[in-house]
N, CA, C and O atoms as CSV, one atom per row, in Angstrom:
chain,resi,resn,atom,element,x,y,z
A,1,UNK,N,N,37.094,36.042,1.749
A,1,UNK,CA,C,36.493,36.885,0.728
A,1,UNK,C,C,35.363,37.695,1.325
A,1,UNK,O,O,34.922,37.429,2.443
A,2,UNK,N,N,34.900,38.674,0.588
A,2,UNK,CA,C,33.824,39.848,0.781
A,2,UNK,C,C,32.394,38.737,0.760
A,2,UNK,O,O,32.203,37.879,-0.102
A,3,UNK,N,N,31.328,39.079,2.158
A,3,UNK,CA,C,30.424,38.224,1.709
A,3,UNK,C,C,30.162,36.937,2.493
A,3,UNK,O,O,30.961,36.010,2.355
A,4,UNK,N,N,29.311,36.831,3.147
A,4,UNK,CA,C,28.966,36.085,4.413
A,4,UNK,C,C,29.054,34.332,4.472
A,4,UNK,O,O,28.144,33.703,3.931
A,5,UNK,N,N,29.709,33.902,4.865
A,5,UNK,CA,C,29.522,32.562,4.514
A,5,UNK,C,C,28.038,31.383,4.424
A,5,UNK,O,O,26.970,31.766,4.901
A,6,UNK,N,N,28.090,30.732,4.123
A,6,UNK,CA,C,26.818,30.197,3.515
A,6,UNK,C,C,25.680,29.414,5.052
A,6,UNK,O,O,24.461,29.291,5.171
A,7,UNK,N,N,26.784,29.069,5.916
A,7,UNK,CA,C,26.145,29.000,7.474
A,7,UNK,C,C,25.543,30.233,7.985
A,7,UNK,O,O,24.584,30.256,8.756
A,8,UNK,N,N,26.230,31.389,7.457
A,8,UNK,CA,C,25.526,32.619,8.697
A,8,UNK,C,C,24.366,32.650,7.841
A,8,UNK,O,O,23.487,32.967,8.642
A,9,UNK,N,N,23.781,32.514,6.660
A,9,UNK,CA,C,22.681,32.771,6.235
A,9,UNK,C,C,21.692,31.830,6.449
A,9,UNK,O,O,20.521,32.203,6.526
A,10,UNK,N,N,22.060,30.388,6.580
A,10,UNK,CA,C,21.464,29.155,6.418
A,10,UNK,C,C,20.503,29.974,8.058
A,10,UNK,O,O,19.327,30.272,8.263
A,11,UNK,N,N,21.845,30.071,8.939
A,11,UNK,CA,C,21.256,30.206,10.310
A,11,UNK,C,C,20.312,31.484,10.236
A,11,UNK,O,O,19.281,31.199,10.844
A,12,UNK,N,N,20.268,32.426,9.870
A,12,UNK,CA,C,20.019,33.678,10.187
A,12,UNK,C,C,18.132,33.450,9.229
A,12,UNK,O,O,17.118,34.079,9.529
A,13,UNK,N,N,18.221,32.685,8.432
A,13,UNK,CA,C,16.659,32.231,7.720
A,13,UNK,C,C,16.179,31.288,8.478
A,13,UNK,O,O,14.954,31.200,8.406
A,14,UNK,N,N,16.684,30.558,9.169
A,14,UNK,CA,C,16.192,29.478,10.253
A,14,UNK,C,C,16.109,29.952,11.266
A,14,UNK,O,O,15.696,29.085,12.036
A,15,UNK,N,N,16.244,30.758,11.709
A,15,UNK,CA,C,15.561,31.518,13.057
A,15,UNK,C,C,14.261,32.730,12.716
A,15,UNK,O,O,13.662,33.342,13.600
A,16,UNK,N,N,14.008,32.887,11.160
A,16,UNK,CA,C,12.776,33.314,11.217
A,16,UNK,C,C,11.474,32.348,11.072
A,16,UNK,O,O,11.628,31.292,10.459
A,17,UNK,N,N,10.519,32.589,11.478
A,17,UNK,CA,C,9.378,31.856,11.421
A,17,UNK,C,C,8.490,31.889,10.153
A,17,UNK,O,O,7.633,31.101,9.753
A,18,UNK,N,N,9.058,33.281,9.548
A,18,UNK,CA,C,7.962,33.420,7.926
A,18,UNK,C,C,8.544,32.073,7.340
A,18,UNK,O,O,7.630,31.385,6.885
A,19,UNK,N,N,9.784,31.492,7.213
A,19,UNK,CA,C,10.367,30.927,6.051
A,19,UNK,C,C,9.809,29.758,5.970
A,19,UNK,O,O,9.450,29.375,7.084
A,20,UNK,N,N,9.526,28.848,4.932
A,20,UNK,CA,C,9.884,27.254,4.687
A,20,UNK,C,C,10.559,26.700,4.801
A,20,UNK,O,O,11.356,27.368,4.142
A,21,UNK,N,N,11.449,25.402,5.292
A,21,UNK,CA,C,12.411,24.787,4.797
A,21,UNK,C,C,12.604,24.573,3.503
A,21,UNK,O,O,13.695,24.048,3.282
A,22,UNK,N,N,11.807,24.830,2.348
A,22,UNK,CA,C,12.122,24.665,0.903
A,22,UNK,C,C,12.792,26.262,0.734
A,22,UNK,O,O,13.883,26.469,0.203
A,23,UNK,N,N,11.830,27.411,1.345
A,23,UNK,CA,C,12.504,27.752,0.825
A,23,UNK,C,C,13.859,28.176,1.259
A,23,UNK,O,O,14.510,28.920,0.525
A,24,UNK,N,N,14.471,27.647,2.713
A,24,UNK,CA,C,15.299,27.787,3.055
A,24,UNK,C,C,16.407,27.117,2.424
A,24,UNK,O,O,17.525,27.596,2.231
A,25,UNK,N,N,15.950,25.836,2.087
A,25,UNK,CA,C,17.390,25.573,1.290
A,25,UNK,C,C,17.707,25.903,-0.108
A,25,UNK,O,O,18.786,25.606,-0.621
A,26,UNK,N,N,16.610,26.617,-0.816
A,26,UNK,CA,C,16.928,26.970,-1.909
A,26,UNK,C,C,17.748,28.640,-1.893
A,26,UNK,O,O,18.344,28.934,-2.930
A,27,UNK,N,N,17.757,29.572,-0.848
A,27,UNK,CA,C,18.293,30.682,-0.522
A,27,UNK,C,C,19.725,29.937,-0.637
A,27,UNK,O,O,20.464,30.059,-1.614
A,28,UNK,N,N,19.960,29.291,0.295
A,28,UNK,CA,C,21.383,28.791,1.012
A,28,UNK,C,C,22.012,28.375,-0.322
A,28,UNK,O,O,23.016,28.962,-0.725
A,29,UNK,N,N,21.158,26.864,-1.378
A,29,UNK,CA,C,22.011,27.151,-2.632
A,29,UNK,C,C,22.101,27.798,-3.120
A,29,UNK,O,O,23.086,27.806,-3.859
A,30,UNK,N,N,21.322,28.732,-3.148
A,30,UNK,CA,C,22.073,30.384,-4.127
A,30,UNK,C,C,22.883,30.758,-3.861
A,30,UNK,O,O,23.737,31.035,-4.703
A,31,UNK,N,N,23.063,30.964,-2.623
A,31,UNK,CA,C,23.508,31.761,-2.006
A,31,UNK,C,C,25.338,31.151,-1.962
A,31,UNK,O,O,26.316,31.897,-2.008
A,32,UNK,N,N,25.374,29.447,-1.853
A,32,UNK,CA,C,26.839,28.975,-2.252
A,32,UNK,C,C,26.787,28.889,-3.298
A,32,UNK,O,O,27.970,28.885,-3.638
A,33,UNK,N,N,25.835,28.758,-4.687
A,33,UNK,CA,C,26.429,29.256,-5.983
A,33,UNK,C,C,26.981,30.599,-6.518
A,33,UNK,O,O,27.699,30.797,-7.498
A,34,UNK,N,N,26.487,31.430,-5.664
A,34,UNK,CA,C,26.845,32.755,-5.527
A,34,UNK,C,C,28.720,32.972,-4.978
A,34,UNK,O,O,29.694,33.444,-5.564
A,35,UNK,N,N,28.513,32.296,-3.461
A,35,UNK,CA,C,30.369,32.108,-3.291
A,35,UNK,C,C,31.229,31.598,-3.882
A,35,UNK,O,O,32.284,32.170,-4.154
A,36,UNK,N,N,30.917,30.295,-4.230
A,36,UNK,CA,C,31.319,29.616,-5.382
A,36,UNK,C,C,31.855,30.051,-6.676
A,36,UNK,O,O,33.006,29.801,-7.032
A,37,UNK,N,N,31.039,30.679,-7.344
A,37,UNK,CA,C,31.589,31.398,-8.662
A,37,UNK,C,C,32.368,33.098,-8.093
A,37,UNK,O,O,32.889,33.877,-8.891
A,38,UNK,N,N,32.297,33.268,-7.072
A,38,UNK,CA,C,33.237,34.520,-6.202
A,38,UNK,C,C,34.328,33.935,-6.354
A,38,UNK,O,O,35.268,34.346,-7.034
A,39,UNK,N,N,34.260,32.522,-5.476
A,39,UNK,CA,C,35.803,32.141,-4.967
A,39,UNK,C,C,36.406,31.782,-6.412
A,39,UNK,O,O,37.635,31.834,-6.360
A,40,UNK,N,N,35.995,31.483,-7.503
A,40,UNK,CA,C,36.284,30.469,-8.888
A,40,UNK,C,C,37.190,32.027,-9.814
A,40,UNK,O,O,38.234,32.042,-10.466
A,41,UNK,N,N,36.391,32.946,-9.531
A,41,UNK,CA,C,36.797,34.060,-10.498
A,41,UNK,C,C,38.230,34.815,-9.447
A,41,UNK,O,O,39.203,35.439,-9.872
A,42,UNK,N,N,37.971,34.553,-8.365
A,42,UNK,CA,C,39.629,34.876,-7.799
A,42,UNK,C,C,40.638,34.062,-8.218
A,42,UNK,O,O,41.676,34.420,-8.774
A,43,UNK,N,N,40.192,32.596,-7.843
A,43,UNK,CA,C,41.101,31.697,-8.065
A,43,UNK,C,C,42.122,31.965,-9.586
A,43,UNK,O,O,43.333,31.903,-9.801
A,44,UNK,N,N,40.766,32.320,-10.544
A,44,UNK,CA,C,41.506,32.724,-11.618
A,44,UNK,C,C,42.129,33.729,-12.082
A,44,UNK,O,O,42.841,33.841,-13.079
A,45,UNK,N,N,41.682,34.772,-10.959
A,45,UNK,CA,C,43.315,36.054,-11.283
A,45,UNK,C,C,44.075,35.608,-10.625
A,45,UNK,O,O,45.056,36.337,-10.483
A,46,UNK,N,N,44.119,34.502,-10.003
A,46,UNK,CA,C,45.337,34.571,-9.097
A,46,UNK,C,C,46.193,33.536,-10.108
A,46,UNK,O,O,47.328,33.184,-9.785
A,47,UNK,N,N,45.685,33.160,-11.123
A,47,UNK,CA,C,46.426,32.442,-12.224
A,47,UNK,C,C,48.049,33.380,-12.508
A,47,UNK,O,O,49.086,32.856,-12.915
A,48,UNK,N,N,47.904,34.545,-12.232
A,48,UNK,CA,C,48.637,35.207,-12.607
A,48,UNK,C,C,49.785,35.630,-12.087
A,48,UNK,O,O,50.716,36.227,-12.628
A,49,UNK,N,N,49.587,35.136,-10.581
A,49,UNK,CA,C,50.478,35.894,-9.668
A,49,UNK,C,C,50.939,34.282,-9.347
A,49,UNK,O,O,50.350,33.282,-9.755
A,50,UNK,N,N,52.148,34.321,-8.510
A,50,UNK,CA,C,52.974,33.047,-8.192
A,50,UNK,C,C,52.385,32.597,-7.155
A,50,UNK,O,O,52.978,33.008,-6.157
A,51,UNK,N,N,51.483,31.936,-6.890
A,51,UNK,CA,C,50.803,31.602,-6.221
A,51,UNK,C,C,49.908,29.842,-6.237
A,51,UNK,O,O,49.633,29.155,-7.220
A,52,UNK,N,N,49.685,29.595,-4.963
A,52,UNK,CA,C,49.230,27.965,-5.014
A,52,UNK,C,C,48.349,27.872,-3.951
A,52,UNK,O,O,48.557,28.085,-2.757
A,53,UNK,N,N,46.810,27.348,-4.823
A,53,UNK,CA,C,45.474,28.189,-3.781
A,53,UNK,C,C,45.604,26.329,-2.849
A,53,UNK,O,O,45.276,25.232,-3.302
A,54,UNK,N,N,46.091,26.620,-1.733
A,54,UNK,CA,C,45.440,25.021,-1.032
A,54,UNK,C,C,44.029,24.327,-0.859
A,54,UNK,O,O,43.658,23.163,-1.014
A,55,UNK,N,N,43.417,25.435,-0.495
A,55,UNK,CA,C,41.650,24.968,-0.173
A,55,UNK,C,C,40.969,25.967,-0.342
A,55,UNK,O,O,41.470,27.083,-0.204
A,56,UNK,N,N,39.860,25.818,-0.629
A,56,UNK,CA,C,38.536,27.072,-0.307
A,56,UNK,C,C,37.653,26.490,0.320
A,56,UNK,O,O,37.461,25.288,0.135
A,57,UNK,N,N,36.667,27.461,1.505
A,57,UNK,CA,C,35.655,26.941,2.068
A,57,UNK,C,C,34.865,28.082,1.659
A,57,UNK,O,O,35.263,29.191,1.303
A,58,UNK,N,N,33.430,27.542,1.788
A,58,UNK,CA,C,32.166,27.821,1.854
A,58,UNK,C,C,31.093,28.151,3.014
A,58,UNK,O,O,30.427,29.183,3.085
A,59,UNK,N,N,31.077,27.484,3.560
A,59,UNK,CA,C,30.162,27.377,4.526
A,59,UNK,C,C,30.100,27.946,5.895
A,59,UNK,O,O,29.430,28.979,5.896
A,60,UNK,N,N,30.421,27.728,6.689
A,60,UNK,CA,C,30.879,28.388,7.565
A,60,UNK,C,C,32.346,29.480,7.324
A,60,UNK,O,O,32.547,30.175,8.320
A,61,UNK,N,N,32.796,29.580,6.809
A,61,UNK,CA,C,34.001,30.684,6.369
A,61,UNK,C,C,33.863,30.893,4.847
A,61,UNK,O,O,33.638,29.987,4.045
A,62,UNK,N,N,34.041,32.335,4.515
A,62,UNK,CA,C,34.039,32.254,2.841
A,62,UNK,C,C,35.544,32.991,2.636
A,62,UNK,O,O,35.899,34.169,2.676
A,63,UNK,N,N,36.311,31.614,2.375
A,63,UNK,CA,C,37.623,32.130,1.993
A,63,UNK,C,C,38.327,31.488,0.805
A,63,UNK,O,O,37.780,30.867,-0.106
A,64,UNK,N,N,39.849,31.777,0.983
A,64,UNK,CA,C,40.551,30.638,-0.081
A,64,UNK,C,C,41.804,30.762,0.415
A,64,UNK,O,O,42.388,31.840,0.302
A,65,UNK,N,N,42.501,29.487,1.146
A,65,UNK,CA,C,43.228,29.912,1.313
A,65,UNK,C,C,44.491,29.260,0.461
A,65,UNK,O,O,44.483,28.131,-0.029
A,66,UNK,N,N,45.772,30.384,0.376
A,66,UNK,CA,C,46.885,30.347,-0.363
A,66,UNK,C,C,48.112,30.410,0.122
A,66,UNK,O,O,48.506,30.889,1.185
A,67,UNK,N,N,48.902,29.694,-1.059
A,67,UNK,CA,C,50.475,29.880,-0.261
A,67,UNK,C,C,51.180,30.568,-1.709
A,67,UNK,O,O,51.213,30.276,-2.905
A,68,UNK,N,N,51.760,31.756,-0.742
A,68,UNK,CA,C,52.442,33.154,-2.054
A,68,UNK,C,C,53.745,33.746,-1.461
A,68,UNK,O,O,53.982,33.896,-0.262
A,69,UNK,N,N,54.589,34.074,-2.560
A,69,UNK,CA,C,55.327,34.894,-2.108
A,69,UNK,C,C,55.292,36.205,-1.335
A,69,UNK,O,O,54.325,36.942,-1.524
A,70,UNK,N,N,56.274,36.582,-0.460
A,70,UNK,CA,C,55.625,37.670,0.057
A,70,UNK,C,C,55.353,38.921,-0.940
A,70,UNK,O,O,54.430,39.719,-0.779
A,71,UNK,N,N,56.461,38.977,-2.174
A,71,UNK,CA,C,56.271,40.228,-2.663
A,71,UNK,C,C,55.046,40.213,-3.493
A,71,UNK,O,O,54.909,41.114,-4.321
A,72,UNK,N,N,54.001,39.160,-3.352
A,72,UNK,CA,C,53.101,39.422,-4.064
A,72,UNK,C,C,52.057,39.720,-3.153
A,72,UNK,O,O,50.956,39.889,-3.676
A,73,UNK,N,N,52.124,39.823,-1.970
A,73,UNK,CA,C,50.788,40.073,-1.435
A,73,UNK,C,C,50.309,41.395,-0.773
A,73,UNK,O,O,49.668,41.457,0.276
A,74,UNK,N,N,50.639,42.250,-1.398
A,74,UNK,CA,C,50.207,43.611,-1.935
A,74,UNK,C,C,49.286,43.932,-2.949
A,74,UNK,O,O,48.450,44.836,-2.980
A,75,UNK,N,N,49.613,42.890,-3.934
A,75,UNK,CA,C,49.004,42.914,-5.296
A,75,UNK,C,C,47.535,41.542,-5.332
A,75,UNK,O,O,46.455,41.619,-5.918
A,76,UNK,N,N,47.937,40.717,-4.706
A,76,UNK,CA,C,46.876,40.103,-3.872
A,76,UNK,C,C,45.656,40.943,-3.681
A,76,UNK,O,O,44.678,41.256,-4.360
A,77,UNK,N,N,46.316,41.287,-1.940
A,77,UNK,CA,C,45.221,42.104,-1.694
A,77,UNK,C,C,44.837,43.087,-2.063
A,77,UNK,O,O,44.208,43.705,-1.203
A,78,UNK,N,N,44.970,43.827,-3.529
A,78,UNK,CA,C,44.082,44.539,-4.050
A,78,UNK,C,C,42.937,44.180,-5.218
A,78,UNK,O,O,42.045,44.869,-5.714
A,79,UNK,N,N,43.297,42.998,-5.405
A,79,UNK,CA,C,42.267,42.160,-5.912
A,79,UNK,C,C,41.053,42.462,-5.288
A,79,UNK,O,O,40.901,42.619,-4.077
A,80,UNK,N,N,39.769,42.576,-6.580
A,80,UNK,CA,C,38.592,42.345,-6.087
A,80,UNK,C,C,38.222,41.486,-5.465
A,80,UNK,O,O,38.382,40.311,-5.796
A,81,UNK,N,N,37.547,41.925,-4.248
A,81,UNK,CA,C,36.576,40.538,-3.533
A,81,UNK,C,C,37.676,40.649,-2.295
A,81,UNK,O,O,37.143,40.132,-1.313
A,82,UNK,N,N,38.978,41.115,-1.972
A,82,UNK,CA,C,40.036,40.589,-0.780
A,82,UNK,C,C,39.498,41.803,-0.168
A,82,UNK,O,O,39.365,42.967,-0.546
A,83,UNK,N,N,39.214,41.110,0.969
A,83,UNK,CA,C,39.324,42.468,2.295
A,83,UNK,C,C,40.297,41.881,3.204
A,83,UNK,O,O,39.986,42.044,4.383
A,84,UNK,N,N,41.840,40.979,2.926
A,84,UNK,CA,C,42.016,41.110,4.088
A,84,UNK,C,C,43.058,39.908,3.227
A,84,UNK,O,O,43.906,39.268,3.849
């Protein structure tokens, strides 16, 4: 999905020196409640299409991945949020 996984940010605030660890981990949960309800609102157009989501990750990858027919994955990937 569109949208950095929840490691590149964790890392990318932990290599500055302004931050806290409070408030570093409170960015990072936003930031996977944020992917989280991304990946939740695909999952549910994909209610529509013949499709069977196996896993989603978070953290280090922000994806979902699926098993579909081929003639649907045209219509897939024009779903919001798919780059790919």
């Amino acid at each position: 999905l569109e949208g950095e996984p929840v490691a590149a940010l964790y890392a990318s605030l932990a290599a500055g020196d302004r931050a806290q660890s409070a408030t570093i981990l409170a960015l990072t949960q936003a930031h996977l409640a944020t992917v989280d309800q991304a990946q939740q609102q695909l999952v549910a157009s994909l209610a529509s299409h013949d499709v069977q989501v196996l896993y989603r990750v978070q953290r280090v990858y922000n994806g979902v991945a699926i098993y579909a027919p081929t003639d649907q994955i045209a219509a897939i990937a024009a779903l919001p949020g798919v780059p790919a």
